[in-house]
C-alpha positions in Angstrom: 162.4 -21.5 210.2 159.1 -24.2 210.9 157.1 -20.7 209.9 158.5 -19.7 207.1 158.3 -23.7 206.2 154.7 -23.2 207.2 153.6 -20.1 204.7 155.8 -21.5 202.1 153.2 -24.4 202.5 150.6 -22.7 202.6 151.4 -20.7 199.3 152.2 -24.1 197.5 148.5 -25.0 198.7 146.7 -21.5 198.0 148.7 -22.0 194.2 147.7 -25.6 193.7 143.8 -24.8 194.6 143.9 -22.2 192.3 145.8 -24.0 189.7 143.2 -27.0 189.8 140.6 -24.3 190.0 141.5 -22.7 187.0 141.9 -25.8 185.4 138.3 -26.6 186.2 136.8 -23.6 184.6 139.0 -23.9 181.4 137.7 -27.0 180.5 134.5 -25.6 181.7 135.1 -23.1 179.5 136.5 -25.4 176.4 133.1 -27.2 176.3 131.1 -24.2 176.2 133.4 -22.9 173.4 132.7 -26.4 171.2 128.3 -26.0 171.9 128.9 -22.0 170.6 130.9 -24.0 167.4 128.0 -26.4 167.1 125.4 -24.0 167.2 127.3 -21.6 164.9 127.2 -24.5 162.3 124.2 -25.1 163.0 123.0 -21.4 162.2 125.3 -21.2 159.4 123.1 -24.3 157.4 120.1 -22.2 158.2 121.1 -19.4 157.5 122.1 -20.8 153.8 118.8 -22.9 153.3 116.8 -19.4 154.2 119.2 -17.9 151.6 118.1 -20.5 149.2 114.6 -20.7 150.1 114.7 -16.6 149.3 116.3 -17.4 145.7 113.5 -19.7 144.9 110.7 -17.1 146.3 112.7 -14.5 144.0 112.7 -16.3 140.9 109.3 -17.4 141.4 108.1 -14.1 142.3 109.9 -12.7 138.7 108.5 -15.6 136.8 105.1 -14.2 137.8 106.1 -10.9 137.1 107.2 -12.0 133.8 103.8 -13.9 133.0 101.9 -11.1 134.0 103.9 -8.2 131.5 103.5 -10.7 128.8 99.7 -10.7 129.2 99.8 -6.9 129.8 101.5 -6.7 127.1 99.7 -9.3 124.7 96.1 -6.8 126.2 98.4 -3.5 124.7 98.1 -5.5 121.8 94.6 -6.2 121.6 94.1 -2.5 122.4 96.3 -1.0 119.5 94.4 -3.4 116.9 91.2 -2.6 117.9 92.1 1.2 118.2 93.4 0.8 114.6 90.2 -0.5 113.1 
């Protein structure tokens, strides 16, 4: 009877060390999981600032595109007139 009380002992001891163990590593686990939200968020702003940032360079890049085909086409102009006289 003392060694079953013994091993039933022992199992209550193996289970708590494991429970406190596993307790450990979730929290562990639980802070590691709130830095990966952080950085996510983090990432998510730059991601939406590059996003902007790319808009700008876009429109800017068509505004010069639209500058340059009106003087392209204000030169066509010049060139049908003279051709015409």
């Amino acid at each position: 009877v003392r060694f079953r009380g013994d091993a039933v002992g022992q199992a209550l001891d193996v289970e708590r060390a494991e429970r406190l163990r596993l307790g450990r590593e979730n929290k562990e686990l639980q802070v590691r999981l709130d830095q990966c939200k952080v950085t996510i968020e983090t990432l998510e702003k730059q991601l939406e600032e590059e996003k902007q940032n790319a808009q700008v360079a876009a429109s800017q890049r068509g505004a010069a595109t639209e500058s340059e085909l009106a003087m392209q086409l204000e030169c066509c102009h010049t060139e049908v007139e003279f051709v015409r006289r």
